[in-house]
C-alpha positions in Angstrom: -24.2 19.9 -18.4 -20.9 17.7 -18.0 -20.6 15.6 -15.6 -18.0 13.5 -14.6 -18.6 10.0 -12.4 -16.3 8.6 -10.3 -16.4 5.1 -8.9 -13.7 4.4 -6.6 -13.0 0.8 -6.0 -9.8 -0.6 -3.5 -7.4 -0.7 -6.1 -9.5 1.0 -9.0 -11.3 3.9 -10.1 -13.9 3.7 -13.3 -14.7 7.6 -14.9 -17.3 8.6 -16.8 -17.5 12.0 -18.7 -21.8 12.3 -19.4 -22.9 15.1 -21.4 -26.3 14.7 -19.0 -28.8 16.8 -22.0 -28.2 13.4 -24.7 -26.6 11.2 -21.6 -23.9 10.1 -24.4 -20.9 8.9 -22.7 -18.2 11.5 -24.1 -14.9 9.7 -22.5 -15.0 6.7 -19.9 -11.6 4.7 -18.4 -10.6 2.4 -15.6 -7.4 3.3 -13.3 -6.5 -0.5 -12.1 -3.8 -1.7 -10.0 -3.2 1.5 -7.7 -0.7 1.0 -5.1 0.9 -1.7 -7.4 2.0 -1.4 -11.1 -0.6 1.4 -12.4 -2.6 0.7 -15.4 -5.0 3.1 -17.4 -7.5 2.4 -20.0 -9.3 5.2 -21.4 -11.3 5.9 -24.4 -13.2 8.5 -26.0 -16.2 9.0 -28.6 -14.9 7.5 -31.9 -11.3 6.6 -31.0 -10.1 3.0 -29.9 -9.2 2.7 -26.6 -5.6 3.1 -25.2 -3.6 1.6 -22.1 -1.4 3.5 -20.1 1.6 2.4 -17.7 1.9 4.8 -15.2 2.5 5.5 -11.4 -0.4 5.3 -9.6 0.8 5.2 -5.0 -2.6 6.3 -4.6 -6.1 7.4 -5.6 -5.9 10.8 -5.3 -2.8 10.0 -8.1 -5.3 8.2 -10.0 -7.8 10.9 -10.3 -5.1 13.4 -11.1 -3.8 11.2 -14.7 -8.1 10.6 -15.5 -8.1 14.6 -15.1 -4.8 15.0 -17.6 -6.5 12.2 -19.7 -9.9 14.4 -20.1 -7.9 17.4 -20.9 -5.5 15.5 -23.7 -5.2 17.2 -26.8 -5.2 14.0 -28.6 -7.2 11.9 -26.5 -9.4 13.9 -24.3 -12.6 15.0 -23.9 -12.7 18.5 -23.2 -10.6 22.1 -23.4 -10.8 23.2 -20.2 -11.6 22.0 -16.3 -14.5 24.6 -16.0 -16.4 22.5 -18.7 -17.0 19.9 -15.5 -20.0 21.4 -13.9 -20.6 18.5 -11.4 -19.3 15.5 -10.2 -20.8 12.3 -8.8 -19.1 9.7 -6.6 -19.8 6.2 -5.9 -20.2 5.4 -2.2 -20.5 2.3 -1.1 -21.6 3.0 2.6 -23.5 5.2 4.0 -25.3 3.2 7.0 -28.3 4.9 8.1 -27.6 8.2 8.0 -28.4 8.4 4.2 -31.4 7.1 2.5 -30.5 9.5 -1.0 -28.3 11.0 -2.9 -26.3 14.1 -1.1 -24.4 17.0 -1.9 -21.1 16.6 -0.8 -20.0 18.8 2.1 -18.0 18.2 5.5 -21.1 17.1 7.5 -21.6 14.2 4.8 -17.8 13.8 4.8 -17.6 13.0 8.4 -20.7 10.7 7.7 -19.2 9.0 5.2 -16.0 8.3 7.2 -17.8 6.8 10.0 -18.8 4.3 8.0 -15.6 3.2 7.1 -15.4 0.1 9.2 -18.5 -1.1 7.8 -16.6 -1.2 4.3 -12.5 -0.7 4.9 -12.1 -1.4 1.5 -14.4 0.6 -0.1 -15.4 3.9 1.8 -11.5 5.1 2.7 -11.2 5.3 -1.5 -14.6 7.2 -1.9 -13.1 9.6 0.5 -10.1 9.6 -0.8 -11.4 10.6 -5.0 -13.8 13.3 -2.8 -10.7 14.7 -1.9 -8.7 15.0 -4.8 -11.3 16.2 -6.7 -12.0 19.0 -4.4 -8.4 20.2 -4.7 -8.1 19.8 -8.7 -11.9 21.3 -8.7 -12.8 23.3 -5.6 -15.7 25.1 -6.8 -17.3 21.9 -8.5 -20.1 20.9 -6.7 -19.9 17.3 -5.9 -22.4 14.8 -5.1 -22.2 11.4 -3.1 -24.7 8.1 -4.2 -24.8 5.9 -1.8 -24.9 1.9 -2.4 -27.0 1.4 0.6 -29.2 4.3 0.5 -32.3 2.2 -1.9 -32.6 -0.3 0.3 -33.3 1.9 3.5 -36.9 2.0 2.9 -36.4 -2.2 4.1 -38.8 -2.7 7.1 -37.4 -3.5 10.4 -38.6 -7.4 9.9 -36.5 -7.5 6.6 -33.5 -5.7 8.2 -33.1 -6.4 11.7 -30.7 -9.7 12.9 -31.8 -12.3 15.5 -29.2 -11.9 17.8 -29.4 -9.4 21.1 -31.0 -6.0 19.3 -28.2 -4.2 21.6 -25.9 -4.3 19.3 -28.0 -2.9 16.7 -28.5 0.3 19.4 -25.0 0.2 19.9 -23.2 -0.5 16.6 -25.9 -0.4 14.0 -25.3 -4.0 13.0 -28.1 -4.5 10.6 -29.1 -5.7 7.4 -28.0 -2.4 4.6 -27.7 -3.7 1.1 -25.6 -2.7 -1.8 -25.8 -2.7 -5.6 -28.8 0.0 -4.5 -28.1 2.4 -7.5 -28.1 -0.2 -9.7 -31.5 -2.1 -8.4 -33.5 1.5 -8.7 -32.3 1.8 -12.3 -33.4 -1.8 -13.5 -36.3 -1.8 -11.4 -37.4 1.5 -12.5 -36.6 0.5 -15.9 -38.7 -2.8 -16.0 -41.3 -0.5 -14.7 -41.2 1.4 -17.8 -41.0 -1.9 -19.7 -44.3 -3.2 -18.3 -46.1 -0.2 -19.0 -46.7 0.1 -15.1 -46.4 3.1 -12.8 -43.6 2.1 -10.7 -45.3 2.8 -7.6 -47.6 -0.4 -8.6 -44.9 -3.1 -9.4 -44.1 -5.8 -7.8 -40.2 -6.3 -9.3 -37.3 -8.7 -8.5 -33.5 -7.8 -9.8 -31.3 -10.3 -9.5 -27.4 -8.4 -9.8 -25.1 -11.2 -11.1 -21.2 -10.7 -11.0 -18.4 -10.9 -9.2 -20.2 -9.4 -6.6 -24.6 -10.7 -6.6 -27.3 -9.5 -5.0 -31.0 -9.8 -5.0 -33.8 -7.2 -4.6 -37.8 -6.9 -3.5 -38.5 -4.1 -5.2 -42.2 -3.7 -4.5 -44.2 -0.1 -5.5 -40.9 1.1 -6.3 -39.4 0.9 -3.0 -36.5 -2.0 -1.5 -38.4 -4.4 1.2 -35.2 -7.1 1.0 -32.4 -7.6 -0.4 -29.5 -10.0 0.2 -26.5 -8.4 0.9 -26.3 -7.4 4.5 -24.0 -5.8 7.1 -21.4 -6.3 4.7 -21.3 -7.3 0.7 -20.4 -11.0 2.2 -24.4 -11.8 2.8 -26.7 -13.2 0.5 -25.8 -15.8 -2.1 -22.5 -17.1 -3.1 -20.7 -14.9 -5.2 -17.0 -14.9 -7.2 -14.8 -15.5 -4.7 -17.6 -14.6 -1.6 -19.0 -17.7 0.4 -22.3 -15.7 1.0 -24.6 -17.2 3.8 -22.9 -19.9 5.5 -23.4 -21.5 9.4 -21.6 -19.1 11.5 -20.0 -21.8 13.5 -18.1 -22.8 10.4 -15.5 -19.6 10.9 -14.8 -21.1 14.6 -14.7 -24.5 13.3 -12.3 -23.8 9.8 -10.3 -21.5 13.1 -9.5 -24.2 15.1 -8.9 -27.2 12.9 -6.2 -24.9 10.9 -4.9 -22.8 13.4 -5.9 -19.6 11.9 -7.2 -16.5 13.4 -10.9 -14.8 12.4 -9.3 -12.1 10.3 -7.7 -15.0 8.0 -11.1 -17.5 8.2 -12.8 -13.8 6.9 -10.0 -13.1 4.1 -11.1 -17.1 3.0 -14.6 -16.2 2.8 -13.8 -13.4 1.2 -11.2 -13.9 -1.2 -11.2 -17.9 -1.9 -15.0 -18.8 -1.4 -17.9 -18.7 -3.9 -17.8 -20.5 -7.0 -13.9 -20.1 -6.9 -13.4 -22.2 -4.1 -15.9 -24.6 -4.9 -14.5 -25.2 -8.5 -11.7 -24.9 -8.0 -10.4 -22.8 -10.8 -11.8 -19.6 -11.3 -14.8 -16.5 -10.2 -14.8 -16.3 -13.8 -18.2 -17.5 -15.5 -16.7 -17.8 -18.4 -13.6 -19.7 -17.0 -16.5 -22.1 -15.6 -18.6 -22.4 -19.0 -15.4 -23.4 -20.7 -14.3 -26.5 -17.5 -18.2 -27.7 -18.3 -17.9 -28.0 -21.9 -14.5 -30.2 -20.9 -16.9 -32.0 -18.3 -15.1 -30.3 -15.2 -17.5 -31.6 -12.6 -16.9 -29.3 -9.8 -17.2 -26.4 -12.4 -20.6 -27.6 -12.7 -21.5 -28.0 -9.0 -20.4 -24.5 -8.8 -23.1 -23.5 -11.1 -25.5 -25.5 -9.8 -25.2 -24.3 -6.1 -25.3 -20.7 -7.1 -28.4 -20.8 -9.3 -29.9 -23.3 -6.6 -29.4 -20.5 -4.1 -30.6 -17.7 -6.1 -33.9 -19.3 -7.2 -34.2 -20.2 -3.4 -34.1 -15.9 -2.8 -36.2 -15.3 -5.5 -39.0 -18.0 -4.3 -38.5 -16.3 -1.3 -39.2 -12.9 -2.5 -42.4 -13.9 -4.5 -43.4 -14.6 -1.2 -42.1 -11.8 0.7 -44.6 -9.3 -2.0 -47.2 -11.9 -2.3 -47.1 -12.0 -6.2 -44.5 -10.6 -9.1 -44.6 -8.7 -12.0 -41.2 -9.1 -13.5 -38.3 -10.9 -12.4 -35.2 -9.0 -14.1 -31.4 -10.3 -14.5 -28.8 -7.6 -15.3 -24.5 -7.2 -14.0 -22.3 -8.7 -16.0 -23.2 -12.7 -15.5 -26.9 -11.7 -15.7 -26.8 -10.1 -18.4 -24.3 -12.7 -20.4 -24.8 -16.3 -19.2 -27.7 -17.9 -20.8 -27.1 -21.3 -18.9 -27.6 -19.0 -15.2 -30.7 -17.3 -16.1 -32.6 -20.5 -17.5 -31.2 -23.1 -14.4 -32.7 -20.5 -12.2 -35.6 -20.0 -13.8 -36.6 -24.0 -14.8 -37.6 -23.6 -11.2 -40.1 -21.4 -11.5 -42.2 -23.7 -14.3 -44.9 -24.8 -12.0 -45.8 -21.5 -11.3 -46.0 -20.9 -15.3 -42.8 -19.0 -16.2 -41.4 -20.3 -19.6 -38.4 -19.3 -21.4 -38.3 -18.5 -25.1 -34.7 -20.6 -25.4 -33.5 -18.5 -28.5 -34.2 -14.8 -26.6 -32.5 -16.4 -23.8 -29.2 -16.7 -26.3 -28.8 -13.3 -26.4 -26.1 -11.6 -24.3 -25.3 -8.3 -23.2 -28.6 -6.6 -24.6 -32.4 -5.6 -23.1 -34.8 -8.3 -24.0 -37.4 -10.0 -23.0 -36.6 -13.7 -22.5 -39.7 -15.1 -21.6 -42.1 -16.3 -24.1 -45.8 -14.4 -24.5 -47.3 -16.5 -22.4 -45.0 -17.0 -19.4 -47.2 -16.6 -16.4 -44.2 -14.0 -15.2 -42.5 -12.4 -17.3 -38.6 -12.4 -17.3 -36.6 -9.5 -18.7 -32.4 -8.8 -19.3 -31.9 -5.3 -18.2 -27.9 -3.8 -18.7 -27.4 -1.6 -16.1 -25.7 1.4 -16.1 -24.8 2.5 -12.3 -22.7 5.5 -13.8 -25.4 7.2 -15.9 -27.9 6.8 -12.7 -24.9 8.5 -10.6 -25.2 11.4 -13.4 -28.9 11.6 -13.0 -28.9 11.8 -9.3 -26.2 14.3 -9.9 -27.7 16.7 -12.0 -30.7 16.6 -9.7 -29.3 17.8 -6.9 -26.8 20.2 -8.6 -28.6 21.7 -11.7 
């Protein structure tokens, strides 16, 4: 079964083509820049990759060159459209009305859409890539995996604010998570790794990239996780402040003149370990200004490992033990210096870190040494194959 994945971002869309029987990737691209200068990369099995200028004024654009990229004679990946049996869309919100995967029909449209203030960025391109594949594929069933829908199994202790529970009646302003499809895959993963049922693990992922968050997985199910109402919760990010004292908006307001939309676009946009060093979300932009002894490069570092281990103490805590404390995402899974400053702080309680493991990038490993009270894995994660299993569940 072929199944194409579609993750629409603001001003991208990633594609993957899974042949879900060997779940070998058969063609897989990024659209990037649409509504500005369009940009395509693409590649298939065997072939180098290849970059594309082209018009992209919107998504549903976007979708239609990935679709004419599939079906290239040189390039593509298969004859015909009717060799796409399914496809499966990246969501980012789904609030409370979804706590799985769903088949894609107008009732889980108009869910969807109500949920587009909660992520104006986000959910109005999900729709958006729905809709253009419906009309370049109308009898292709289609399937929407939600980012929020793992971590609806959170207790009302781990989700519910302290301020007036109204406006959780009213609004549903709560605590919902994201990065879900990728915490079930890694947690389910380690699970597999520890030779454990996954209903009897105790399992923290710690998602580190542009955009971090940090999971309780406990007998296989979310109980906390950092992200909140919005992605701008938890820890500090890229170019996200995370948790800050909420009188600093009206304070940064009124000593600069600026109104809450533009204090949010700072926290937003300019905040994390960009704003504090200065000169880039990039980790590797920041491993580079330590080497040249760029002091605020280092702070930045330091705050958001400081933070991180803070959550992942706090975690331990939350499922009274751990069995596996797991790093994956793209700083995660590639910066050595993150994953042992973070986890120094977890030597009284008997982690260890083999130091040579802990070199390697980009792979699954194990870098704890064999006698590490905890054990401490590097899990890849792969949100689009999950988005093909969940798929072909609910289609085959």
């Amino acid at each position: 079964m072929k199944v194409l994945v579609i993750n629409c971002g603001s001003s991208s869309l990633k594609y993957q083509l899974i042949d879900s029987d060997t779940e070998a990737v058969l063609a897989k691209g990024i659209c990037e820049r649409i509504k500005l200068d369009g940009e395509l990369t693409h590649q298939t099995r065997d072939k180098e990759k290849i970059h594309i200028k082209a018009d992209m004024p919107d998504h549903s654009a976007a979708v239609r060159l990935v679709i004419e990229m599939l079906l290239d004679k040189e390039n593509g990946a298969i004859s015909n459209l009717s060799e796409i049996e399914a496809i499966g869309h990246r969501v980012v919100h789904g609030g409370e009305k979804f706590a799985g995967s769903a088949v894609i029909d107008d009732e889980v449209m108009k869910a969807i859409e109500d949920c587009c203030e909660l992520a104006p960025l986000h959910n109005p391109a999900n729709l958006i890539g729905i809709q253009a594949c419906k009309e370049l594929m109308k009898d292709v069933p289609q399937v929407a995996v939600f980012d929020t829908a793992f971590h609806q199994t959170m207790p009302e202790e781990a989700y519910i604010y302290g301020i007036p529970y109204e406006y959780y009646e009213k609004y549903k302003i709560r605590r919902y998570g994201f990065h879900g499809t990728s915490h079930s895959f890694v947690s389910s993963r380690a699970a597999e790794i520890l030779g454990k049922k996954y209903e009897d693990t105790r399992i923290i992922v710690c998602h580190l990239g542009g955009g971090s968050s940090i999971s309780a997985v406990k007998n296989g199910k979310s109980i906390d996780t950092t992200m909140g109402l919005t992605p701008l919760e938890g820890i500090p990010m890229g170019t996200r402040s995370g948790n800050i004292d909420p009188s600093i908006i009206e304070y940064i307001a009124h000593k600069d003149n600026l109104s809450i939309d533009e204090v949010m676009d700072i926290l937003n946009k300019k905040s994390g370990v960009y704003g504090i060093s200065g000169k880039s979300s990039d980790f590797r932009d920041l491993e580079a200004g330590i080497a040249e002894g760029d002091k605020r490069c280092m702070i930045a570092v330091d705050v958001f490992c400081y933070q991180i281990a803070k959550v992942v103490g706090g975690y331990i805590a939350a499922m009274n033990g751990v069995d596996a404390i797991v790093f994956t995402a793209g700083v995660g899974e590639n910066n050595a210096r993150v994953r042992s400053l973070v986890c120094n702080r977890f030597e009284y309680m008997g982690v260890k870190i083999d130091e040579e493991n802990n070199k390697q990038r980009g792979t699954e490993i194990r870098i704890s040494t064999e006698d590490s009270s905890v054990p401490v894995y590097v899990i890849p994660t792969n949100e689009e194959l999950a988005i093909a299993r969940e798929t072909v569940r609910l289609t085959r």
